[in-house]
C-alpha positions as CSV (number, residue, x, y, z in Angstrom):
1,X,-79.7,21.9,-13.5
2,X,-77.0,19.5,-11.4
3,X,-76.2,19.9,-8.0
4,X,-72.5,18.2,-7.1
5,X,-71.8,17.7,-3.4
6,X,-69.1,16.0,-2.1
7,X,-67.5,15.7,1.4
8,X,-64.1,13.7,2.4
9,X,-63.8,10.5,4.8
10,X,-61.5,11.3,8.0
11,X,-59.3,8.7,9.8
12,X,-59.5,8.8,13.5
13,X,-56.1,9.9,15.4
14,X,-56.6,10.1,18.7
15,X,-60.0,9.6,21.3
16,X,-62.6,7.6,18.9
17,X,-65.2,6.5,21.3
18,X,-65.2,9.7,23.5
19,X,-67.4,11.2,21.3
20,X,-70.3,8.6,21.7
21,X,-73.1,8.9,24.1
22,X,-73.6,9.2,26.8
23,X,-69.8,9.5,27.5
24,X,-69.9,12.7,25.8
25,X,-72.4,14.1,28.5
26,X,-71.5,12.6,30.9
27,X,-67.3,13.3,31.2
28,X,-67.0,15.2,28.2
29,X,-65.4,14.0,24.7
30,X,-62.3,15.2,23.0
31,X,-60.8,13.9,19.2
32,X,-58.5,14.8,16.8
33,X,-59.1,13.5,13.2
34,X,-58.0,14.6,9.6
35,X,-59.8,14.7,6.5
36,X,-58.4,12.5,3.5
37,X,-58.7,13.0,-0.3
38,X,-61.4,10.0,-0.5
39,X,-65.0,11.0,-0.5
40,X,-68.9,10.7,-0.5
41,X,-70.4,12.4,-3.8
42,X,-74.3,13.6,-3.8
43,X,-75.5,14.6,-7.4
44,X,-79.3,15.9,-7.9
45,X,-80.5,16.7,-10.9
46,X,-84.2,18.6,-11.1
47,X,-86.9,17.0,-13.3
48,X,-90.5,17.7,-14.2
49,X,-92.4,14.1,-14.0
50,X,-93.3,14.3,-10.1
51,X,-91.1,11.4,-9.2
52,X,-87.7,11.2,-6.9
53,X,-85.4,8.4,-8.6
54,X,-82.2,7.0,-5.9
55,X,-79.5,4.8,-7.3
56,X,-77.0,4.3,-4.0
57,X,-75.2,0.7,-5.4
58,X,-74.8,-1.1,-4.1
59,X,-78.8,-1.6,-2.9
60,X,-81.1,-1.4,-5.9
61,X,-83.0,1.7,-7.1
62,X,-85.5,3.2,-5.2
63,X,-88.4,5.4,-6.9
64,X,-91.1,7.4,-5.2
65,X,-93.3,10.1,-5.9
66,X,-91.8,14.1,-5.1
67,X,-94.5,14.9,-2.4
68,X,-94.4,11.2,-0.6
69,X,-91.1,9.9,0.2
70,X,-90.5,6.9,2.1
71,X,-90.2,6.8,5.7
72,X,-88.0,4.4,5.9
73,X,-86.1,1.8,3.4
74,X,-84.4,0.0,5.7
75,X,-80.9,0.3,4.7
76,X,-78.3,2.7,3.6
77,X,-80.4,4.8,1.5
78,X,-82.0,5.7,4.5
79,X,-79.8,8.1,4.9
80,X,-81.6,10.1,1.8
81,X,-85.1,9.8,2.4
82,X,-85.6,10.1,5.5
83,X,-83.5,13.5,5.7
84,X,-85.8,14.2,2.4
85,X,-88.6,13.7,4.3
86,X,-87.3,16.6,7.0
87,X,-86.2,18.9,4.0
88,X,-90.1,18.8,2.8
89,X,-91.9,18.3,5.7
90,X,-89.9,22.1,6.5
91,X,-89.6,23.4,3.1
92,X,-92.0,21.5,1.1
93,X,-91.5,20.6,-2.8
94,X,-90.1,23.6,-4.7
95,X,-89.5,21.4,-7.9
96,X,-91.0,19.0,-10.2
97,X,-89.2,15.9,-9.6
98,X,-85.4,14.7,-9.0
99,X,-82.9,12.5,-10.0
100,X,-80.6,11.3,-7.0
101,X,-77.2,9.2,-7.2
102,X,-75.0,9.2,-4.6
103,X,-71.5,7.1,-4.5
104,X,-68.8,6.5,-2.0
105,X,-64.8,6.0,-2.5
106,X,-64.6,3.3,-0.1
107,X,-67.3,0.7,1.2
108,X,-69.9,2.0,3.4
109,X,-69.5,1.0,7.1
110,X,-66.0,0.6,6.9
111,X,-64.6,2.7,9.7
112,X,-64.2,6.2,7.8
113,X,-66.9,7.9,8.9
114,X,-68.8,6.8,5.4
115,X,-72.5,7.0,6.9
116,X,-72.1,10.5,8.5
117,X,-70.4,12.0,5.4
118,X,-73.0,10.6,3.0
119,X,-75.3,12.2,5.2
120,X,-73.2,15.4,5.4
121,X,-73.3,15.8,1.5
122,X,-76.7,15.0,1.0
123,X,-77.6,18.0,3.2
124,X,-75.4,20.2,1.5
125,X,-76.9,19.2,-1.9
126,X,-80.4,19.8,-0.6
127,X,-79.6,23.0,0.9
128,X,-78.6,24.1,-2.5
129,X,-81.6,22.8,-4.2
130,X,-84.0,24.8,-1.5
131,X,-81.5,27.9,-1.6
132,X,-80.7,27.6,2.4
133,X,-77.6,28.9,3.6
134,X,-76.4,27.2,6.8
135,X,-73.1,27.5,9.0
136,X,-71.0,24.4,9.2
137,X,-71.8,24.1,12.7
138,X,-75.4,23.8,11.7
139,X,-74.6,21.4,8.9
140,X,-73.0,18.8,11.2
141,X,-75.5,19.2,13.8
142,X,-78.4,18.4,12.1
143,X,-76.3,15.8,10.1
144,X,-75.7,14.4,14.3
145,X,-79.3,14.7,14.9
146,X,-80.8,13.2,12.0
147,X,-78.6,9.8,12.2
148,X,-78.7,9.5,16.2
149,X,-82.2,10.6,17.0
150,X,-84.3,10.1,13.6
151,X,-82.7,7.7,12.5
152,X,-81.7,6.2,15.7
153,X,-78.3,4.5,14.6
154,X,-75.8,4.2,17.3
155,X,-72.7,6.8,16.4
156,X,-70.5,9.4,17.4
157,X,-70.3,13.5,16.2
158,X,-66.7,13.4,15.1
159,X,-67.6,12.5,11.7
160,X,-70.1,14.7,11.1
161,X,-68.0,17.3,11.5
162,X,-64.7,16.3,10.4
163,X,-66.9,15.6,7.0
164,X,-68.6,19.2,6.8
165,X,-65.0,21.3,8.4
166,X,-62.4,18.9,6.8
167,X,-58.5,19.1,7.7
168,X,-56.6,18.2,10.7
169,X,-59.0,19.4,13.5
170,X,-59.0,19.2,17.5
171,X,-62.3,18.6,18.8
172,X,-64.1,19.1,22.0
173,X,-67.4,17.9,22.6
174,X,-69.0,19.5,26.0
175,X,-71.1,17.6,28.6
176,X,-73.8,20.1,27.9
177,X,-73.9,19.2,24.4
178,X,-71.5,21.7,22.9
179,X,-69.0,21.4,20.1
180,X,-65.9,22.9,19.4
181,X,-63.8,22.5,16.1
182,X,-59.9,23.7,16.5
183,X,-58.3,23.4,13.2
184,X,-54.4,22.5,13.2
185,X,-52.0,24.4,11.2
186,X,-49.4,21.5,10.5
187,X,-46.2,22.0,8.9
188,X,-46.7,21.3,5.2
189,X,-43.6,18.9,5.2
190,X,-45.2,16.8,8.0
191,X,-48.0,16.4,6.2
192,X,-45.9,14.9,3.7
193,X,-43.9,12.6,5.8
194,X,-47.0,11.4,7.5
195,X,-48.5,10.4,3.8
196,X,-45.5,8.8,2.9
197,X,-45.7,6.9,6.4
198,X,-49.1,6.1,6.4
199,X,-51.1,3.0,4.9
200,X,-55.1,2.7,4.8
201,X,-55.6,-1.1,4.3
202,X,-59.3,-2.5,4.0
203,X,-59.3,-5.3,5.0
204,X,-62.4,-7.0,4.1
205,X,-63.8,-8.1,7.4
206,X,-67.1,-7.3,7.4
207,X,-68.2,-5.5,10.8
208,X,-71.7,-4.4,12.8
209,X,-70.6,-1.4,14.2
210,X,-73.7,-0.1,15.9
211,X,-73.3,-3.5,17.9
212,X,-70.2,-2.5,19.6
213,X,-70.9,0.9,20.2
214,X,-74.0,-0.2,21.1
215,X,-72.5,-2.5,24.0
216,X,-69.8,0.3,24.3
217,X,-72.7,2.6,25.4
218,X,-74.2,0.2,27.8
219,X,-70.9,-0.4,29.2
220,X,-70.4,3.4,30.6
221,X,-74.0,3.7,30.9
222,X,-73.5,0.7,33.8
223,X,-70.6,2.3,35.3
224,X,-67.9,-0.6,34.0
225,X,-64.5,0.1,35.8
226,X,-62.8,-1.4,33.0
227,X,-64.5,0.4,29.8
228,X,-64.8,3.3,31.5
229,X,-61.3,3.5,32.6
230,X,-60.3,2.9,28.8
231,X,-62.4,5.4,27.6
232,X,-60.9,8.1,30.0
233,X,-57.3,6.8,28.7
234,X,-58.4,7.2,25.2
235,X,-59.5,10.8,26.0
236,X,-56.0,12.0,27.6
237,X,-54.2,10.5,25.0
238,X,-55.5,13.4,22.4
239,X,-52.7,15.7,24.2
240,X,-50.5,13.3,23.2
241,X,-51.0,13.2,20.2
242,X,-51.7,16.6,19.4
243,X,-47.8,17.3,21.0
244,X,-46.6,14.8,18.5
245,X,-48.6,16.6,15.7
246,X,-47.9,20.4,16.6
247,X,-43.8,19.2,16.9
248,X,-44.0,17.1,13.9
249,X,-43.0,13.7,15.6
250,X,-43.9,10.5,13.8
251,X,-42.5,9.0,16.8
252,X,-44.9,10.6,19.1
253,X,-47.7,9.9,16.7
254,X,-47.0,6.2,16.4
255,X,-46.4,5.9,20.0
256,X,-49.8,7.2,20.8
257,X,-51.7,4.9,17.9
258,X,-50.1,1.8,19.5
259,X,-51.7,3.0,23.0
260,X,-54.8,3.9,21.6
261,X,-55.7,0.7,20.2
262,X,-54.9,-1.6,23.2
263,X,-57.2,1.0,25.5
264,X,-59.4,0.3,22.6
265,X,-59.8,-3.3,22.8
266,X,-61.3,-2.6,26.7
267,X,-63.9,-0.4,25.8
268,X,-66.0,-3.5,24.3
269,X,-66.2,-7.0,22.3
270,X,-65.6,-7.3,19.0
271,X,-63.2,-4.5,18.3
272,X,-60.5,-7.3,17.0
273,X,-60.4,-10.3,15.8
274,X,-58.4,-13.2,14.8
275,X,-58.0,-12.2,11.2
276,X,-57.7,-8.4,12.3
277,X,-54.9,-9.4,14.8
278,X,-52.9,-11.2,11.9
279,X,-52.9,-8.8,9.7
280,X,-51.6,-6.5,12.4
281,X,-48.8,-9.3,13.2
282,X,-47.8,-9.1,9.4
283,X,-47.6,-5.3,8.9
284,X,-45.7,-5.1,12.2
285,X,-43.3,-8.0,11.2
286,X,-42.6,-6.5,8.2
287,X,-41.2,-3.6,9.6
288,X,-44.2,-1.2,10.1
289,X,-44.0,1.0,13.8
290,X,-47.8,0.4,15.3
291,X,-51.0,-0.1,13.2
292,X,-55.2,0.6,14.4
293,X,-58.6,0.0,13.6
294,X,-60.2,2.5,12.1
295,X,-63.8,4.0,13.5
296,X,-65.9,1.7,16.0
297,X,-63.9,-1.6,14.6
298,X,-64.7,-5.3,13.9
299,X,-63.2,-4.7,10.6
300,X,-62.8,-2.0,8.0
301,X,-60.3,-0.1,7.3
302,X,-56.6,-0.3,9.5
303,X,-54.1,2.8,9.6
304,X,-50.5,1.5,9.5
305,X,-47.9,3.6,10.5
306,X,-44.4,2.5,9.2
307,X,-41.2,4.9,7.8
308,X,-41.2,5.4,4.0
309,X,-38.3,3.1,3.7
310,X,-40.3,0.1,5.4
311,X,-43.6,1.2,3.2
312,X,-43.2,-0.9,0.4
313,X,-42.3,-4.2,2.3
314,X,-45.3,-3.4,4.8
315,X,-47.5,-3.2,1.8
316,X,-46.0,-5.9,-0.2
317,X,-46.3,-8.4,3.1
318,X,-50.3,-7.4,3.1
319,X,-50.7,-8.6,-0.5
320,X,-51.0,-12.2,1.1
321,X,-54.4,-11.2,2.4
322,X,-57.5,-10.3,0.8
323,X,-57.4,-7.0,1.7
324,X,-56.5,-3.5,-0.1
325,X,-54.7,-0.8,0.0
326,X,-56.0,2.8,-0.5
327,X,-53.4,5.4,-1.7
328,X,-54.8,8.7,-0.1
329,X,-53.5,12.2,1.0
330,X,-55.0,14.4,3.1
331,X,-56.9,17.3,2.5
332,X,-58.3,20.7,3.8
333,X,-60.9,21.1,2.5
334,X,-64.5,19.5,3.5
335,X,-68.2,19.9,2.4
336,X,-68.2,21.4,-1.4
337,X,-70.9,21.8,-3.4
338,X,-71.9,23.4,-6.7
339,X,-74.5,23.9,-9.3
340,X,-73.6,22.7,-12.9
């Protein structure tokens, strides 16, 4: 028996950074993502010799025995045992030993929402392997609650559930602690304008983004004008950008990027860069409309907006640096799984 999961990555449109405590409770967040065809993949495979085997490249191995997981490994694969250890410390051990690998499309901690979706797929897989059935909303939540309170990593909710819902969704995330997912119906040729207009360029910079969020945190937390202003900007430009989506404006959309990532720059240190901001200056010089840092920032991954005619010069004037491009499109659909 194999259990397949897999979830998409989501790029960030509009309002990244409302969705972080204690912003969220205090003034209330408000996003809008979408869902791309690039992914996290959980496979588990049940055997009988009482041991758990992880392979998560690129950290090496880790092997323990069914009924005594680790608490902690002090890394990515973190984001297995320790929400093993809450699947067994609930449900117990209903098998006689497992086989983990899990693998990601794109780097982890490059501005995607890679953490929170590895963490989305390997609840789905789990639930499948205990025979749970939970609703999304359930999913994502205890996806929120095992990275930001168990695990204690600094973060947002957006991911979490863009990862488990997938598509184009609205969301609005209540002071008392509420969620609310509002999928968008976009016009089908849109969508295919915007792929055609769209880059996702990874460019190598390596970032620490619990560090800014973290200092993003303490920012509102101490009542900064500045931050805080920025933050509140970044929050009403989602009706922007949701106009500019619902009327199938790449104008609009661009428009609203380029405002989006100056307000982001204010919220805290570290968001840019010197290398970041040339890169920028190329794709812009070679024609491309507005371009912005994807997730907390400090590196990753960049969405470039530029017209399909421009798209190949913008790309081409990139290959100078020692980045890379990701062809994508976007997708619908979000957590799958099924049993082989």
């Amino acid at each position: 028996m194999i259990i397949k999961a897999k979830a998409p990555f989501r790029i960030g449109l509009a309002g990244g950074g409302t969705d972080v405590e204690p912003y969220a409770s205090l003034y209330g967040g408000e996003v809008i993502n979408a869902t791309i065809g690039l992914y996290a993949r959980v496979a588990l495979e049940a055997t009988s010799d009482g041991m758990v085997y992880l392979e998560m490249k690129p950290q090496t191995p880790l092997e323990f025995p069914i009924n005594a997981p680790p608490k902690n490994a002090g890394d990515i694969r973190d984001l297995f045992t320790v929400t093993y250890n809450r699947f067994m410390q609930s449900y117990g051990t209903p098998f006689g030993g497992l086989c983990v690998t899990i693998t990601s499309d794109v780097p982890y901690g490059s501005g995607l929402g890679t953490s929170s979706t590895v963490m989305v797929t390997i609840i789905g897989a789990l639930l499948k392997l205990y025979g749970l059935q939970w609703t999304r909303e359930e999913i994502a939540a205890f996806a929120v609650d095992t990275e930001r309170n168990v695990l204690g990593w600094a973060g947002g909710k957006q991911d979490q559930f863009a990862a488990v819902y997938g598509g184009f969704n609205h969301m609005l995330f209540g002071t008392n602690g509420s969620v609310t997912v509002q999928s968008l119906a976009l016009d089908a040729s849109f969508i295919s304008l915007l792929e055609q207009s769209m880059l996702l360029y990874y460019s190598r910079q390596h970032r620490h983004s619990s560090r800014i969020i973290e200092e993003q945190q303490a920012r509102i937390i101490a009542g900064e004008l500045d931050s805080l202003e920025a933050t509140h900007y970044l929050k009403q430009l989602v009706g922007d950008m949701h106009k500019a989506l619902i009327q199938g404006k790449l104008s609009g959309l661009a428009e609203t990027f380029a405002l989006s990532f100056a307000a982001k720059k204010k919220i805290a240190t570290g968001i840019t860069n010197q290398e970041l901001e040339a890169l920028v200056s190329a794709a812009l010089a070679a024609g491309a409309k507005t371009a912005k840092i994807s997730g907390a920032g400090g590196g990753g991954f960049l969405t470039i907006i530029c017209s399909p005619s421009t798209r190949t010069k913008v790309q081409e004037a990139l290959h100078t640096f020692d980045g890379q491009a990701y062809p994508f499109h976007f997708t619908n659909q979000g957590l799958h799984v099924i049993l082989e």
